[in-house]
C-alpha positions as CSV (number, residue, x, y, z in Angstrom):
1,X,13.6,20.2,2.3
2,X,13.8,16.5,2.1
3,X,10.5,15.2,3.0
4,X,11.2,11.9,1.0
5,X,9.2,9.7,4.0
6,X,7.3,12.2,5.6
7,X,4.5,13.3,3.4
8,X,1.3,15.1,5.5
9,X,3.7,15.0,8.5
10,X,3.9,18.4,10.6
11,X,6.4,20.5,12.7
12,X,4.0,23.2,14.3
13,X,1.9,24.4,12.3
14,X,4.0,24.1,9.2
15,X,3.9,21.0,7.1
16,X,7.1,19.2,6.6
17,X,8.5,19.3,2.8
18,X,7.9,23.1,3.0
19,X,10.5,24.7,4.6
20,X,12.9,25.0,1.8
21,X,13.3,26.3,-2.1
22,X,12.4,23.2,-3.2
23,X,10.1,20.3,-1.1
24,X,11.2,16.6,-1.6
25,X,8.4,13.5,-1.4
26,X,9.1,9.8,-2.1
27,X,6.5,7.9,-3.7
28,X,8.8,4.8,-3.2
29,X,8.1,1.6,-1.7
30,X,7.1,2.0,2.0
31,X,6.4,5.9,1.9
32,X,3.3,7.2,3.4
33,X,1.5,7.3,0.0
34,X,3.2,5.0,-2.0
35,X,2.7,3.9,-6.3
36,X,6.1,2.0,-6.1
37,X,8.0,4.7,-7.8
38,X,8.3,8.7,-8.6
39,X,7.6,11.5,-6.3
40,X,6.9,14.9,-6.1
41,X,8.4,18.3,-6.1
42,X,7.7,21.6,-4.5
43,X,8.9,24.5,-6.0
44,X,8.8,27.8,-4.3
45,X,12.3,29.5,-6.2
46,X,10.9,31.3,-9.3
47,X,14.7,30.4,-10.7
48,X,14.9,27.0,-9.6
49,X,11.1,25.9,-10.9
50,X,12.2,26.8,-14.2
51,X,15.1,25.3,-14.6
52,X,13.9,22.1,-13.4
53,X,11.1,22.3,-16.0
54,X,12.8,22.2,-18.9
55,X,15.1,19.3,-17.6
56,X,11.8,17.6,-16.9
57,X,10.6,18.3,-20.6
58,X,13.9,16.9,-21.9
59,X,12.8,13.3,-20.0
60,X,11.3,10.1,-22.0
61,X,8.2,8.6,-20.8
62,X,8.5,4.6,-19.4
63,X,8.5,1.6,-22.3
64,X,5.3,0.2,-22.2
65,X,7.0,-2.8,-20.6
66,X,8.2,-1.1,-17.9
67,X,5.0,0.4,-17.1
68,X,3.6,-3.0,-17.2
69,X,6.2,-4.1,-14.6
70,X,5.4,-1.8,-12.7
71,X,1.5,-2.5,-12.3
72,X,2.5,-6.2,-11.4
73,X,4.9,-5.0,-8.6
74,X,2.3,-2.3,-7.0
75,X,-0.2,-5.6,-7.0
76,X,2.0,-7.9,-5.5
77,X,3.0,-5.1,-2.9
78,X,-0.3,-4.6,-2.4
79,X,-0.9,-8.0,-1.3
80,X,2.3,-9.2,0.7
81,X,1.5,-5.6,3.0
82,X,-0.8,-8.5,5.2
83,X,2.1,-8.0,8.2
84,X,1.3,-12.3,8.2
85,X,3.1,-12.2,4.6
86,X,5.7,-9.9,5.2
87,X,8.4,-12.6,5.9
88,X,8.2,-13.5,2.4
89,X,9.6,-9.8,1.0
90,X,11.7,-9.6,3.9
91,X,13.4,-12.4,3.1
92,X,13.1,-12.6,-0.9
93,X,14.0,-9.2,-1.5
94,X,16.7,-8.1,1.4
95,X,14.5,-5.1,2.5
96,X,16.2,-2.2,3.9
97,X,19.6,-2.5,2.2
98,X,20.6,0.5,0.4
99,X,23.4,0.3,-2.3
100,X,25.4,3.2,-3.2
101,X,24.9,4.4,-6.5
102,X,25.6,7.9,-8.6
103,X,23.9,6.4,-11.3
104,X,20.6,5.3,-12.3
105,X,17.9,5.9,-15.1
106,X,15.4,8.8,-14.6
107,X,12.0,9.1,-16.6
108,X,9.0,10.9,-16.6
109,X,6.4,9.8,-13.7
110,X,4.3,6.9,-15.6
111,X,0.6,7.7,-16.8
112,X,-0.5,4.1,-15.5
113,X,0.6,4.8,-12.0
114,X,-1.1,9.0,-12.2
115,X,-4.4,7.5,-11.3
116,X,-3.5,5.6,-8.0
117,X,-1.4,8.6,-7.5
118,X,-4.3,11.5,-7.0
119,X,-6.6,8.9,-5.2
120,X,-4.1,8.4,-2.4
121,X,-2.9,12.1,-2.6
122,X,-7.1,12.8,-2.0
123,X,-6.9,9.8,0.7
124,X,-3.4,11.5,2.0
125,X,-5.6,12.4,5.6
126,X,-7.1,9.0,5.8
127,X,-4.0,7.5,5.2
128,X,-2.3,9.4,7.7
129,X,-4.6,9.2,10.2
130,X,-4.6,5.3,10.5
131,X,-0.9,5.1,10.5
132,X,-0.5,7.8,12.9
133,X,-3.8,5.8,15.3
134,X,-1.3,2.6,15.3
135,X,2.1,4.7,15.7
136,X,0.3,6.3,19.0
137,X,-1.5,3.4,20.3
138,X,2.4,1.5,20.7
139,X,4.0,4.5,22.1
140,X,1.2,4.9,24.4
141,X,2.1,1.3,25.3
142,X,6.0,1.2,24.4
143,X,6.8,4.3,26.0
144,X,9.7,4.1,28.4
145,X,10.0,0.3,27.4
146,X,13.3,-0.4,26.6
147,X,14.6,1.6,24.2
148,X,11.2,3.1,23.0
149,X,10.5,6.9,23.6
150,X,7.7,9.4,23.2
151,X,7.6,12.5,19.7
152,X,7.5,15.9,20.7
153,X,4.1,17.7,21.2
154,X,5.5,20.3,18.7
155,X,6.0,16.9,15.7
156,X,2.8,15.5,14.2
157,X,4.4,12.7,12.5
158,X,3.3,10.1,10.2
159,X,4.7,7.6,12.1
160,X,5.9,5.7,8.8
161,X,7.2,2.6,10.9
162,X,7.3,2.8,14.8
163,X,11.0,2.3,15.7
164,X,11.7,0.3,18.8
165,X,15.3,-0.2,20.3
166,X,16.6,-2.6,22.8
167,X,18.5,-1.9,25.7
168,X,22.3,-2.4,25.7
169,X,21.9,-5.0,27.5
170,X,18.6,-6.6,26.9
171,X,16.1,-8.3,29.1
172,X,15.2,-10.5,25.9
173,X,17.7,-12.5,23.7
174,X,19.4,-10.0,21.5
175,X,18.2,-10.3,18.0
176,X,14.6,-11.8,19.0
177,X,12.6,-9.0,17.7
178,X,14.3,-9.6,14.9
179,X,12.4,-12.8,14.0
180,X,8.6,-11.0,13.9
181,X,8.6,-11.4,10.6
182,X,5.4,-12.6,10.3
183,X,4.3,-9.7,13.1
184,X,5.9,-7.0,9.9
185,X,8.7,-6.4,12.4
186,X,12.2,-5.9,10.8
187,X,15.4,-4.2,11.1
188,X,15.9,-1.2,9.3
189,X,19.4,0.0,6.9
190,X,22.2,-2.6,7.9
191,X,25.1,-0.3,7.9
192,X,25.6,2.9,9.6
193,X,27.3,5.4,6.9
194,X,30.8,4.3,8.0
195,X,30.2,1.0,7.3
196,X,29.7,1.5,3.4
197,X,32.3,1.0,1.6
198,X,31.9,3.2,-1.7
199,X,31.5,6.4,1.2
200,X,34.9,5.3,3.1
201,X,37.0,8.2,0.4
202,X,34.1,10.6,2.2
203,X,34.8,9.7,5.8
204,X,36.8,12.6,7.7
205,X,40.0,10.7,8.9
206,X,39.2,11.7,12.1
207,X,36.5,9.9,12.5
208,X,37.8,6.6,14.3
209,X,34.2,5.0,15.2
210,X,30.6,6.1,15.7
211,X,29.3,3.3,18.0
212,X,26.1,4.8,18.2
213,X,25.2,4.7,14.7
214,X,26.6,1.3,14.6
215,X,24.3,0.5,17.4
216,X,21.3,2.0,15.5
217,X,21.8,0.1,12.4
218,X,22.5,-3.4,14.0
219,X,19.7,-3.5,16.8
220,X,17.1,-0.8,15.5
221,X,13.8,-2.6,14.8
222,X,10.9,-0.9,13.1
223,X,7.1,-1.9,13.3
224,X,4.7,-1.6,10.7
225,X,1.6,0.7,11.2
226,X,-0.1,0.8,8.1
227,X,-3.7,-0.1,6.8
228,X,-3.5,-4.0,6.6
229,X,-2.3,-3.6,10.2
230,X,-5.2,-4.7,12.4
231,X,-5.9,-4.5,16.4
232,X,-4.7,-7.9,16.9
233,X,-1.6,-7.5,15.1
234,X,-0.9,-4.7,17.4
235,X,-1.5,-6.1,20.6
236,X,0.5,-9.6,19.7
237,X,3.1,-6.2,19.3
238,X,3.1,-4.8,22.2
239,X,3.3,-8.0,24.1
240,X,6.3,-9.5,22.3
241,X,8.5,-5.9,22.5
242,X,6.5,-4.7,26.0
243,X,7.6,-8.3,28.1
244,X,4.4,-8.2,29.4
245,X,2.4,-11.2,30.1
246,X,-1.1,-10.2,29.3
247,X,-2.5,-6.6,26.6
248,X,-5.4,-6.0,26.4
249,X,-7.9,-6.3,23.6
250,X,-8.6,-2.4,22.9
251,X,-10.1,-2.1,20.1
252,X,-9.3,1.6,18.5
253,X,-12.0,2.5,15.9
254,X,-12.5,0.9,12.6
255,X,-10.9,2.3,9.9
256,X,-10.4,1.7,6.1
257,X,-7.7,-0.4,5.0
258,X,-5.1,1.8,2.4
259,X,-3.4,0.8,-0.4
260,X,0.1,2.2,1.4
């Protein structure tokens, strides 16, 4: 069950990641809980859980230089979250883009990173709960917007990023929501799967187009919800993606920035 972005998120009354053999989360860059790298399993096959132990035992802990890296890149993450600094990630470090690769080093989860990793796993609620507050408060205001809808009842997500698409024909210049940068607005992955190159030997020849994915990936715009993400940054938000003139200044209740 690949829960890789949805840690603490809910379908029901059954928490996502546990619906398979095995659970999937992401501790990557961007996840819900986040320590710039590793992740965590959930094993529930007797069979499986062993055999992925030992190939866990055979694994070699991080140099001590890249666990040094990686305590510099979870403090500069930590600081360019302000949605007023994004731009400068966004534009430094082409976020979103995903390159195909079948190969790529695999290590133990570092010890420097453990510590961060159980206080936000304690703080997983918290965390939750102020990214979900932000992720209701613009549907509640989004909804039926453009190209913005309302989650199921049934879904408690964690509302990672809220996701906003235009219209086929938009009221706005096409591509303005695109330059909130300094809002934390972005696009999300630049290609739809047909698109990249290394998967075109895996495309069905019968596939001629999927315009909707291609849609998705060129005008999909995702909006950040996350701790650093104040009241303000949320209604200068809703005005830019709403087209209205005036929002106004609800305050939701104060809550504790996170570290995700």
């Amino acid at each position: 069950d690949d829960a890789a972005q949805a840690m603490h998120a809910r379908v029901g009354d059954r928490w996502v990641g546990s619906f398979g053999d095995a659970g999937l989360f992401s501790f990557d860059k961007g996840k819900n809980i986040t320590t710039i790298q590793g992740g965590v399993l959930l094993l529930q096959n007797p069979d499986l859980t062993g055999r992925v132990r030992r190939l866990v035992e055979e694994l070699e802990e991080p140099s001590r230089l890249t666990s040094l890296s990686l305590v510099v890149k979870l403090v500069l993450y930590w600081l360019l979250l302000r949605p007023w600094l994004y731009w400068i990630p966004d534009r430094l470090l082409s976020l979103g883009r995903t390159p195909w690769e079948v190969e790529y080093p695999v290590s133990l989860y570092p010890r420097v990173l453990a510590p961060l990793a159980q206080q936000l796993l304690e703080r997983v609620e918290e965390v939750t709960e102020e990214r979900r507050s932000a992720g209701l408060r613009l549907q509640a205001e989004l909804s039926g917007s453009h190209g913005s809808s309302s989650v199921d009842g049934e879904v408690k997500p964690v509302f990672l990023r809220y996701p906003w698409l235009p219209p086929e024909e938009p009221a706005v210049p096409r591509g303005s929501p695109r330059e909130t940068g300094r809002l934390g607005g972005s696009g999300f992955y630049p290609l739809c799967l047909m698109d990249v190159e290394p998967l075109s030997p895996h495309i069905p020849r019968d596939v001629v187009d999927t315009p909707g994915a291609r849609r998705f990936a060129r005008d999909l715009v995702t909006l950040p919800t996350h701790g650093w993400v104040t009241p303000g940054d949320l209604n200068r938000l809703i005005h830019l993606f709403s087209g209205r003139a005036n929002v106004p200044d609800r305050q939701p209740p104060p809550s504790t920035a996170s570290s995700s």
